[in-house]
C-alpha positions as a Markdown table, in Angstrom:
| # | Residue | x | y | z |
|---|---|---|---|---|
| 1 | Unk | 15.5 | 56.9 | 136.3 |
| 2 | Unk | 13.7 | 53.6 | 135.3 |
| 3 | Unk | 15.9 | 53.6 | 131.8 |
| 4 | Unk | 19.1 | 54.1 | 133.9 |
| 5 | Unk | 18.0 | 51.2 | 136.2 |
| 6 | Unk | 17.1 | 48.8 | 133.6 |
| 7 | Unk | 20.3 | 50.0 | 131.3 |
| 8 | Unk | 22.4 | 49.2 | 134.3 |
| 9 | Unk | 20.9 | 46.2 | 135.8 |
| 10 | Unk | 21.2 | 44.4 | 132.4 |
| 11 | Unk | 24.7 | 45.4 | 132.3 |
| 12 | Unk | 25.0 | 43.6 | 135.8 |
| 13 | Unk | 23.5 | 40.9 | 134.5 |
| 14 | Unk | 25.2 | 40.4 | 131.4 |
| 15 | Unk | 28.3 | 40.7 | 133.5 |
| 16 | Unk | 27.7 | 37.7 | 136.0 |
| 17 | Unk | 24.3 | 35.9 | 135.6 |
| 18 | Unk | 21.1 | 37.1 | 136.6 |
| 19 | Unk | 21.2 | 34.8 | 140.1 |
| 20 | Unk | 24.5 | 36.5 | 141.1 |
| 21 | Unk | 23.0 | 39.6 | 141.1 |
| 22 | Unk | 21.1 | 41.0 | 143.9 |
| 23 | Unk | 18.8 | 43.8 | 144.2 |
| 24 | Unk | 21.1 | 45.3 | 146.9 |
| 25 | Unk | 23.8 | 45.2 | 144.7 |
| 26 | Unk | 21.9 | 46.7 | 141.7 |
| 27 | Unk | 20.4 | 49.3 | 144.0 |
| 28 | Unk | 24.5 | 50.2 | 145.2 |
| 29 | Unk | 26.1 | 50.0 | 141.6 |
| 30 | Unk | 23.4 | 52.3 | 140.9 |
| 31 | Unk | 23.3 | 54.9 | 143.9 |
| 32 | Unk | 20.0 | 55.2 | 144.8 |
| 33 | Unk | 17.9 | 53.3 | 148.3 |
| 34 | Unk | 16.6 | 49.9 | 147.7 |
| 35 | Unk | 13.2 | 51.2 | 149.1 |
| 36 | Unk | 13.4 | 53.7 | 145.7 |
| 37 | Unk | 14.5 | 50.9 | 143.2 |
| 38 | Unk | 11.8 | 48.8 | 144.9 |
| 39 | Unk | 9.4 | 51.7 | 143.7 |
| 40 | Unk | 10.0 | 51.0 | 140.1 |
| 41 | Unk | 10.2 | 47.7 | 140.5 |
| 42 | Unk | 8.3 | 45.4 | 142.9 |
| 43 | Unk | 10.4 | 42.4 | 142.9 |
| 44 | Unk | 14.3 | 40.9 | 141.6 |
| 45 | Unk | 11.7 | 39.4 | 138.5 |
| 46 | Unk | 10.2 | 42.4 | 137.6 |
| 47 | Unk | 13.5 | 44.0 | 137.0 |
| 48 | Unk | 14.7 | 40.9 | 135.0 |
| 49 | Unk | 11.5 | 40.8 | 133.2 |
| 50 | Unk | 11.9 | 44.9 | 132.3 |
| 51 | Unk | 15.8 | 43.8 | 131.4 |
| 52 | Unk | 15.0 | 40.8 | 129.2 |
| 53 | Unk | 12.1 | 42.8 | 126.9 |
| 54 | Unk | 14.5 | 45.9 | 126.6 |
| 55 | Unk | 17.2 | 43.4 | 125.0 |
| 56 | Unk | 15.0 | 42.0 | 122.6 |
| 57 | Unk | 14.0 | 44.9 | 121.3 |
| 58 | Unk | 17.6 | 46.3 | 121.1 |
| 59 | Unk | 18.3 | 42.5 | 119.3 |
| 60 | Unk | 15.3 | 43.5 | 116.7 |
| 61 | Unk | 16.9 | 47.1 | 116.5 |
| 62 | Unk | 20.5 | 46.0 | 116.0 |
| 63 | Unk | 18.7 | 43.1 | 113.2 |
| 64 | Unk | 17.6 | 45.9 | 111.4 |
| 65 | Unk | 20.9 | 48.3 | 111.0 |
| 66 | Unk | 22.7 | 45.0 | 110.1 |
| 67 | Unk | 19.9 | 44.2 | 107.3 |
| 68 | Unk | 20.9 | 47.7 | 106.2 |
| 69 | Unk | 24.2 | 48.3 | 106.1 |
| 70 | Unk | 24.7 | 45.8 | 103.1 |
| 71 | Unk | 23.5 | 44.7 | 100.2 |
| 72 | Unk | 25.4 | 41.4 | 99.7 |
| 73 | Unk | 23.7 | 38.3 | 101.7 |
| 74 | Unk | 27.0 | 36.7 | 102.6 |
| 75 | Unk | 27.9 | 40.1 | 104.1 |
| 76 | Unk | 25.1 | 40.7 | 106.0 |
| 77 | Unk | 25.9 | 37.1 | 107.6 |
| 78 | Unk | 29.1 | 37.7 | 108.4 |
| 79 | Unk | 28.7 | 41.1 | 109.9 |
| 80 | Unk | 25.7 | 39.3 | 112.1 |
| 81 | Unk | 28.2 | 36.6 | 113.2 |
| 82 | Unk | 30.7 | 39.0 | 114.3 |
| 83 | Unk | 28.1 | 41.5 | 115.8 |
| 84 | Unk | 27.5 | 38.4 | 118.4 |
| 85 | Unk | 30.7 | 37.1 | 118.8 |
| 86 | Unk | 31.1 | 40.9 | 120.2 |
| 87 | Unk | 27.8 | 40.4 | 122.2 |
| 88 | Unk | 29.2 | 36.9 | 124.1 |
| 89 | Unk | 32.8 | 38.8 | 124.6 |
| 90 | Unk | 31.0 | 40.8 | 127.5 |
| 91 | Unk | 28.4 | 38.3 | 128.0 |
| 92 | Unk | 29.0 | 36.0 | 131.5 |
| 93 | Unk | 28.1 | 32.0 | 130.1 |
| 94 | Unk | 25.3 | 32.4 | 132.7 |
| 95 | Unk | 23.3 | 34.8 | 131.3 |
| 96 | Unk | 21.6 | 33.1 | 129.0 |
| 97 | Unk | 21.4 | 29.6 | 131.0 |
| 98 | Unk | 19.9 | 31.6 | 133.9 |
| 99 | Unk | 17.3 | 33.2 | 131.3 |
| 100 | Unk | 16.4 | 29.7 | 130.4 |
| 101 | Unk | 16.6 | 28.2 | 133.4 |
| 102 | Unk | 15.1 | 30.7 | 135.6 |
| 103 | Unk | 12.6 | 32.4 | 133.4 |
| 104 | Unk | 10.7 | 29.7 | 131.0 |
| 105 | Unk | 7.7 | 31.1 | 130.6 |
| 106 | Unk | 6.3 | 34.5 | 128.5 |
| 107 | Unk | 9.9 | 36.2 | 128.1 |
| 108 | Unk | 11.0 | 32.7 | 126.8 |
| 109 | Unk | 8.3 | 32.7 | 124.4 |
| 110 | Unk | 9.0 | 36.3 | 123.5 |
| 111 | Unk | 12.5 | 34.7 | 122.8 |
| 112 | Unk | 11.2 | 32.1 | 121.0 |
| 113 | Unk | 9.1 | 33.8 | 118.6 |
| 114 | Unk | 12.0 | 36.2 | 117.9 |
| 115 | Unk | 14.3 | 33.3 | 117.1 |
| 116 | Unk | 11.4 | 31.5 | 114.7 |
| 117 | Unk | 11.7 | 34.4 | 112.7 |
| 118 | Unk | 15.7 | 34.6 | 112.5 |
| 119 | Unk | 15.5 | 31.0 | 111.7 |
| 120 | Unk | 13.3 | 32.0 | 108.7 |
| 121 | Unk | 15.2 | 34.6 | 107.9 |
| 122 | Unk | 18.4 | 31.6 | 107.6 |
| 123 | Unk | 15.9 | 29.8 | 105.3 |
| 124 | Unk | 15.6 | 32.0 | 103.1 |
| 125 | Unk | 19.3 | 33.4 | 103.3 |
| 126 | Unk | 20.0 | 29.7 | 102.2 |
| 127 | Unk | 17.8 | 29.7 | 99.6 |
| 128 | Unk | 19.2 | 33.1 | 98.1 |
| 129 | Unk | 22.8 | 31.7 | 98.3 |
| 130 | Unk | 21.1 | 29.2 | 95.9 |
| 131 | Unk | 19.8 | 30.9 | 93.7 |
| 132 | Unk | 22.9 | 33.4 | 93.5 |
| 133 | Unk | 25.1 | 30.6 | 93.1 |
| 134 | Unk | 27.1 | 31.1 | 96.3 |
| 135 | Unk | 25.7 | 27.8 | 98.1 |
| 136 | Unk | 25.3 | 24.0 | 96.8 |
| 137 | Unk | 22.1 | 23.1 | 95.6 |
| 138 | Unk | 21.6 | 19.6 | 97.3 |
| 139 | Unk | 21.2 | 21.7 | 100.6 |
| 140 | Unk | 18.2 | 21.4 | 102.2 |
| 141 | Unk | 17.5 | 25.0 | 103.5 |
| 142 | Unk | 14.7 | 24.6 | 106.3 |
| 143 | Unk | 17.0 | 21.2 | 107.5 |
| 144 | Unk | 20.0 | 23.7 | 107.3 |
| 145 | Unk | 18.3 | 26.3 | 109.6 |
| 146 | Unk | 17.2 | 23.7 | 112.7 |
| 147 | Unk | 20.8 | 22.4 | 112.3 |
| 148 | Unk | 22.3 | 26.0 | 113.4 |
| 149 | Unk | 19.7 | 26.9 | 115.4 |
| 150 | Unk | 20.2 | 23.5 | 117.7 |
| 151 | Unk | 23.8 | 24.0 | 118.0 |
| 152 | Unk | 23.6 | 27.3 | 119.1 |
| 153 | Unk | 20.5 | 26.0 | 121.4 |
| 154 | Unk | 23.1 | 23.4 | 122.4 |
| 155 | Unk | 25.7 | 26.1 | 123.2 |
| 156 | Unk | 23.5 | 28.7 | 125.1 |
| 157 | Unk | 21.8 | 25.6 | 127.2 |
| 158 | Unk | 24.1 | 23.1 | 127.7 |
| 159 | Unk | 27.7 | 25.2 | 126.4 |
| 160 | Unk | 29.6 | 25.0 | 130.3 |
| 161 | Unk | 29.1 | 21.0 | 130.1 |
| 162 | Unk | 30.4 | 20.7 | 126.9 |
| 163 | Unk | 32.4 | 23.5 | 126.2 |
| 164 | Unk | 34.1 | 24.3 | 129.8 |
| 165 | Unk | 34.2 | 28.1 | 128.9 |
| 166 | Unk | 37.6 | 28.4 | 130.7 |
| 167 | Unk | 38.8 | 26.2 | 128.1 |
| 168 | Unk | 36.8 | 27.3 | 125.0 |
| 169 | Unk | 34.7 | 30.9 | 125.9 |
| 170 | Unk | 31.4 | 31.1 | 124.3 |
| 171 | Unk | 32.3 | 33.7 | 121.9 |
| 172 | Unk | 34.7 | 31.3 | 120.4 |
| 173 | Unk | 32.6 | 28.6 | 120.0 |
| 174 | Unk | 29.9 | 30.6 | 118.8 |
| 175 | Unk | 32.2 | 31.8 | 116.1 |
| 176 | Unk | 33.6 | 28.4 | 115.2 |
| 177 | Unk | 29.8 | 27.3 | 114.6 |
| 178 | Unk | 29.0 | 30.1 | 112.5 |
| 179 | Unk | 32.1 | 30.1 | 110.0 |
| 180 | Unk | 32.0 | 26.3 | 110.0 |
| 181 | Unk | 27.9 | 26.4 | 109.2 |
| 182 | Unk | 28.2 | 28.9 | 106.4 |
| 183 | Unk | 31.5 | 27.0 | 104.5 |
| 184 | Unk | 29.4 | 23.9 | 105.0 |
| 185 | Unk | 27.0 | 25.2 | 102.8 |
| 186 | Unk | 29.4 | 27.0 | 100.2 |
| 187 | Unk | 29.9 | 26.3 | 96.2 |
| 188 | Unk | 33.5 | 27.7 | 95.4 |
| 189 | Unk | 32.4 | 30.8 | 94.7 |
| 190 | Unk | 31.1 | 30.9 | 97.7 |
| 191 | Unk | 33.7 | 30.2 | 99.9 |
| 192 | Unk | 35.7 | 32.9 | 97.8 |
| 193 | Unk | 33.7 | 35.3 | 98.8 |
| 194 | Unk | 33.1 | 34.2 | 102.3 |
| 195 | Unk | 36.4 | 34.1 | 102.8 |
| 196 | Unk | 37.0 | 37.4 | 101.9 |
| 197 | Unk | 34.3 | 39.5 | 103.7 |
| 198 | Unk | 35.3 | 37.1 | 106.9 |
| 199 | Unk | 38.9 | 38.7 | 106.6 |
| 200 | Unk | 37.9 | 42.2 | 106.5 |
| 201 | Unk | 35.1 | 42.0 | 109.1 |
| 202 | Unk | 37.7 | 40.1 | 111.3 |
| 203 | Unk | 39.9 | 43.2 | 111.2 |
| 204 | Unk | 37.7 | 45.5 | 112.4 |
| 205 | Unk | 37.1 | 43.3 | 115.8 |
| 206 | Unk | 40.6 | 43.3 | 116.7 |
């Protein structure tokens, strides 16, 4: 019962921001008392803090079958861009803005570390390209990294300021910064091959 709470809460919250969701509501969608969901969980953060850990570890889960399922770095990029682009298409804007906002402290540093280590994983995806030939050598990998990571920072904290998502949904201008990030860093070759795995990865979301 605890898996089926947490698996559906996180749904909920995913759906429409972790403030618009009550534990009334939760204990409803689910069909169960609140006095019983109250027995798994003591309080609304408890349940968000249960929610929040399970996603990570689904994140470092869903890393791994990406890291797998390819042996060509540009590739693996693309099929992690899409695999989020997916995530944000049933992701309300105010998921992530209420985790920041609401819960700074040890499940944003859980968050953090994971993200210190995707950002050097991008460091040395950049540095591969470079040696491979697929990205220009006057790019500064670890400088490349902080630039993606901030504009995605920029999107997942600020993105309803500066990118109304009525107007431009997050999943789009996540995708924009990925594509643009990687053709930034692109030698011809590159971009040849960029382009073509972007193409055929693109299919499969439609």
């Amino acid at each position: 019962m605890k898996e089926t709470i947490i698996d559906r809460a996180l749904l909920m919250f995913r759906k429409s921001g972790i403030r618009n969701v009550t534990m009334d509501r939760v204990a409803a969608e689910i069909g169960i008392s609140k006095r019983t969901l109250y027995e798994y969980f003591p309080s609304k953060d408890a349940l968000v803090e249960a929610c929040l850990i399970h996603e990570l570890e689904r994140r470092k889960v869903m890393a791994a079958e990406i890291l797998s399922s390819s042996q060509h770095i540009i590739e693996i990029y693309i099929l992690f861009m899409w695999n989020y682009v997916s995530e944000l298409r049933k992701t309300h804007h105010l998921f992530m803005q209420d985790i920041r906002r609401l819960y700074p402290g040890t499940l944003c540093k859980q968050a953090s570390e994971f993200e210190m280590h995707i950002k050097q994983k991008v460091t040395a995806f950049v540095l591969q390209g470079q040696r491979e030939g697929f990205f220009r050598p006057d790019v500064d990998p670890d400088l490349a990294a902080i630039v993606l990571f901030q504009q995605i920072q920029m999107l997942t904290e600020n993105g309803d300021t500066i990118f109304p998502p009525e107007k431009y949904p997050p999943y789009k201008v996540f995708a924009h910064i990925a594509i643009h990030f990687i053709r930034g860093l692109a030698t011809l070759e590159g971009l040849k091959i960029i382009d073509h795995f972007y193409a055929l990865h693109a299919l499969e979301m439609k």
